[in-house]
N, C-alpha and C positions, 0 to 999 in steps of 0.2 A: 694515368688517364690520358686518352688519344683527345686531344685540344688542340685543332688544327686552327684555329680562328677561336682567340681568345672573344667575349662577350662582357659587356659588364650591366651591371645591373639597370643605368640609365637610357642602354641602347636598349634592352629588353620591355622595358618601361615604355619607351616608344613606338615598338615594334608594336605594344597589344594594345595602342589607341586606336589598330586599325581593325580590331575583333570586338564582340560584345562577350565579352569573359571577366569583365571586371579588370582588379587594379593587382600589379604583381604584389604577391607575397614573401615567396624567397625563389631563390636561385640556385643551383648548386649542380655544378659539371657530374657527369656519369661516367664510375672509374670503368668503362668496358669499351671495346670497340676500337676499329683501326682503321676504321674506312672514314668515318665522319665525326662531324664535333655534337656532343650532345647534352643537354640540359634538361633537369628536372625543373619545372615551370610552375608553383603554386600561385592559383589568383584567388580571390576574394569568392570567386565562381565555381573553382574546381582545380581540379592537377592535373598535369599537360609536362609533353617530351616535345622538347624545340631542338629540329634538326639541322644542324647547317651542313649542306651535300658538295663537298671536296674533291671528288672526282666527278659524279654524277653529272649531268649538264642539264637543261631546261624542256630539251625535249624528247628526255628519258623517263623523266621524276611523273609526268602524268599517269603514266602506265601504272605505276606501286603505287600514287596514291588513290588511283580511281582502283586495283584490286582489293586495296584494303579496305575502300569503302563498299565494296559489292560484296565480299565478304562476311564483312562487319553487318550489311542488310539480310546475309544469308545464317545470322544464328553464328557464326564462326567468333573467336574471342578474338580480337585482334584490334590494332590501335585506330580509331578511326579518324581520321582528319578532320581538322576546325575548320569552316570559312574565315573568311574572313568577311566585313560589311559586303563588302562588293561580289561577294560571290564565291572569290577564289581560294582554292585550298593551297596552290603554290605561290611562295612570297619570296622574298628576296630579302637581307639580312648581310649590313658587311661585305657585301658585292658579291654574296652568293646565294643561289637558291635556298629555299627555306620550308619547313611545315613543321605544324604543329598540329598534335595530334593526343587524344586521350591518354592517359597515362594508366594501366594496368594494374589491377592490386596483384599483391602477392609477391614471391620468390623466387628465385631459382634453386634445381635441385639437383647439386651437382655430383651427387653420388645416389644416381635411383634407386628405385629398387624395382621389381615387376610391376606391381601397379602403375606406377608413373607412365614404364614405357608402355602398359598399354593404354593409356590416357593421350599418349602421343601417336600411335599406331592409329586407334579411332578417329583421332583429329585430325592428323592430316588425311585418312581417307574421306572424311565430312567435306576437307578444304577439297580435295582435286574433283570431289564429285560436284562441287560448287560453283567451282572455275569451269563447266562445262558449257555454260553459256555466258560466260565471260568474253565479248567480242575483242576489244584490244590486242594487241599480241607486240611484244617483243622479244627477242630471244634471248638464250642464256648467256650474257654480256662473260662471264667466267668461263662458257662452256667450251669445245675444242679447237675451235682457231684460235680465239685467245690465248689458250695452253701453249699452240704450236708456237704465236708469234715470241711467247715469254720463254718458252723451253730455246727457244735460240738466241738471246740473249743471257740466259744462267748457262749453257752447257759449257762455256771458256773456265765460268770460275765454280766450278763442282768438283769434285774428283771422279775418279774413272768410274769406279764402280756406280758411284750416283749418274754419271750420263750415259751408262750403258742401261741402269732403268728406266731414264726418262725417254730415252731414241726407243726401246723396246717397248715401252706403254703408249706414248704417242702412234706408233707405226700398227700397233694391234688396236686400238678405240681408231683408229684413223680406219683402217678396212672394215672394221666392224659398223660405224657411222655410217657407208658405202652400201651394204646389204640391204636387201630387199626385208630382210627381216626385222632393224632394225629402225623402217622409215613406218613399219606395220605396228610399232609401239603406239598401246597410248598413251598421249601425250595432253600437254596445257599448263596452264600457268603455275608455276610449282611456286613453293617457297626456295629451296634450291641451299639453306643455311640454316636450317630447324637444329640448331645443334642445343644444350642442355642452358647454356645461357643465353640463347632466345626465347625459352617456353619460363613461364610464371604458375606455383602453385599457392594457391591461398587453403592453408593446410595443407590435405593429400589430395583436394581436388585440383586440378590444371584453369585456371582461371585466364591465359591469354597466351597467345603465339604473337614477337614480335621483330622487329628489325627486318622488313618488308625488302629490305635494299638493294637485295643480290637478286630476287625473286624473276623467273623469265617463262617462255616455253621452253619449256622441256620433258623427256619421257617422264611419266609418274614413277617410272621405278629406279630412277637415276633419284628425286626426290625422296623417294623409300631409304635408298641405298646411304645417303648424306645421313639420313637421322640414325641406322641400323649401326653406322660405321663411329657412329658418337655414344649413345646412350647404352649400346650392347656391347661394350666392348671390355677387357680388360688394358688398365691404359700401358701397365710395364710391357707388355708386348704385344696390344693390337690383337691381340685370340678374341673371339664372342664368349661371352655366358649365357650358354645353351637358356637358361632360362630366361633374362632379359630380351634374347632374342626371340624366345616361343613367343615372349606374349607381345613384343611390338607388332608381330607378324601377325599373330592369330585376333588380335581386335583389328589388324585394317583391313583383316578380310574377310571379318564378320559384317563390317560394312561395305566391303569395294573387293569381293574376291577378286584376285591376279587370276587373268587370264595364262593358259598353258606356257605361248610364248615366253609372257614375262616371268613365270617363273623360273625358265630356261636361261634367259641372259639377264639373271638377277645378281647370279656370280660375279659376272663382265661389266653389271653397274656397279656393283660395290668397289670393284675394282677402277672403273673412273670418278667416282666418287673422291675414292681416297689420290687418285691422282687431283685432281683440281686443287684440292688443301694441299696439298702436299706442294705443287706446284707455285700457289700464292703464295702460301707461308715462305718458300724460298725466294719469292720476288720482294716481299717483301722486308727481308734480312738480307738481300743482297744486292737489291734497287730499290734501296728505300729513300724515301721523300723527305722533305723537311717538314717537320711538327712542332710543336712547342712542349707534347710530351709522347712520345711513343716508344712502345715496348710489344713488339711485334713477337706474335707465337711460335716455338719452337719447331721448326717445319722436322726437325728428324720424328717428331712424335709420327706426323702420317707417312712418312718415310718407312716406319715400322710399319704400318697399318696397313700401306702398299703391299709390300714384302709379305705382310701375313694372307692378304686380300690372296697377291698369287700362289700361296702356296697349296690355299684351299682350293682351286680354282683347277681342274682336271684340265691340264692341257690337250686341247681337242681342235681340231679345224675348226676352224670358223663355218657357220651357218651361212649354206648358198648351194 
């Protein structure tokens, strides 16, 4: 369990004299997660996930929680945030920001099967046609300068063959960002980390998308590409199952057909998809933080998923 800022029960006790939720009932850390500290939250009133945001700062956290709440008003399953008395949904906790937010029934389902991913194809087309009038904007805090500035702090301690893919994947998403074709994308607030232990199903229906936290503007098919490169995938070597993949695809465009373009550089998204994992996973195992407990994911997993991503991927000029 990622427990950046331990909590104990008396601090949390204090925390919810400033909500009208009732009196805490139990407590208990969430073994998932590497970016923030998390808690299942039972009160007299209901169940609640209390965030404490570890990298995040104060004037990031508005954007995820006013999406989540516009969402949440748009029909979409997702965590909705608490006020607190005075209004506010962002709090402080332990000298770090803080929210507390609905708690979602159901599971995760970590071995889908077609139905699920087209439960998840539908629903994030639901979410991005939702975020259309969604005003706020910030960008994708993970997406490619990010990459660049962490890709030059891993290339010292990688081996060769890994910094000849990462200078090769940077310098191709680097001109491609550059094109006229790809500023022609649509775009808006994605979720940007929809992977299989963010989505909840209560039995085999999908009951919530959640962990808002990564969440930016960015192209809807870069968002496509993150859930297609998770849920469709075979994990011993990154290949799709032709049929997990029919149906993520074919429900998001019974709702939100892909325009031509995007069909065209859907290759090239799946392909910086799996670079972005691929790249955090190795910041993360090889500039990693202190925690009180952390067990950061295998970055060779999207390392293969890279590799597999370009193999499918017809080397062509770039669009221009």
């Amino acid at each position: 369990m990622a427990v950046f800022t331990p909590v104990d029960t008396a601090e949390v006790e204090q925390f919810l004299r400033g909500f009208e939720l009732g009196t805490l009932s139990s407590l208990q850390g969430i073994p998932s997660g590497i970016e923030n500290t998390n808690y299942f939250v039972d009160t007299t009133q209901g169940r609640f996930v209390l965030t404490l945001f570890e990298r995040l700062g104060a004037q990031q956290l508005p954007f995820y929680l006013q999406l989540m709440h516009h969402l949440a008003a748009h029909g979409i399953p997702v965590p909705d945030p608490m006020p607190a008395r005075d209004g506010r949904v962002l709090h402080e906790l332990k000298g770090k920001p803080a929210a507390l937010v609905t708690r979602l029934r159901g599971h995760s389902v970590l071995q889908p099967q077609a139905s699920h991913c087209a439960q998840i194809g539908a629903c994030m087309a639901r979410m991005h046609l939702a975020s259309r009038d969604f005003a706020p904007s910030q960008p994708n805090l993970r997406g490619l300068a990010w990459q660049r500035v962490t890709a030059d702090s891993l290339l010292p301690l990688i081996e060769p063959a890994q910094r000849e893919l990462l200078q090769s994947e940077i310098a191709h998403h680097s001109l491609l960002a550059s094109s006229p074709e790809y500023a022609a994308l649509p775009r808006g607030a994605v979720h940007a980390d929809l992977f299989r232990d963010n989505a909840l199903f209560d039995g085999d229906a999908l009951s919530g998308v959640f962990d808002w936290y990564f969440a930016g503007v960015d192209t809807w098919i870069f968002d496509l590409a993150v859930a297609l490169n998770d849920w469709c995938i075979e994990p011993a070597d990154g290949s799709f199952d032709a049929t997990r993949r029919a149906a993520l695809l074919d429900a998001y465009q019974q709702v939100r057909p892909l325009q031509p373009l995007e069909r065209e550089l859907l290759p090239d998204a799946l392909r910086a998809a799996a670079l972005r994992f691929w790249v955090s996973r190795l910041a993360d195992l090889l500039l990693p933080r202190d925690a009180h407990l952390l067990q950061p994911h295998d970055p060779r997993h999207f390392e293969r998923v890279l590799r597999q991503r370009r193999l499918e991927t017809r080397m062509r000029p770039l669009l221009g």
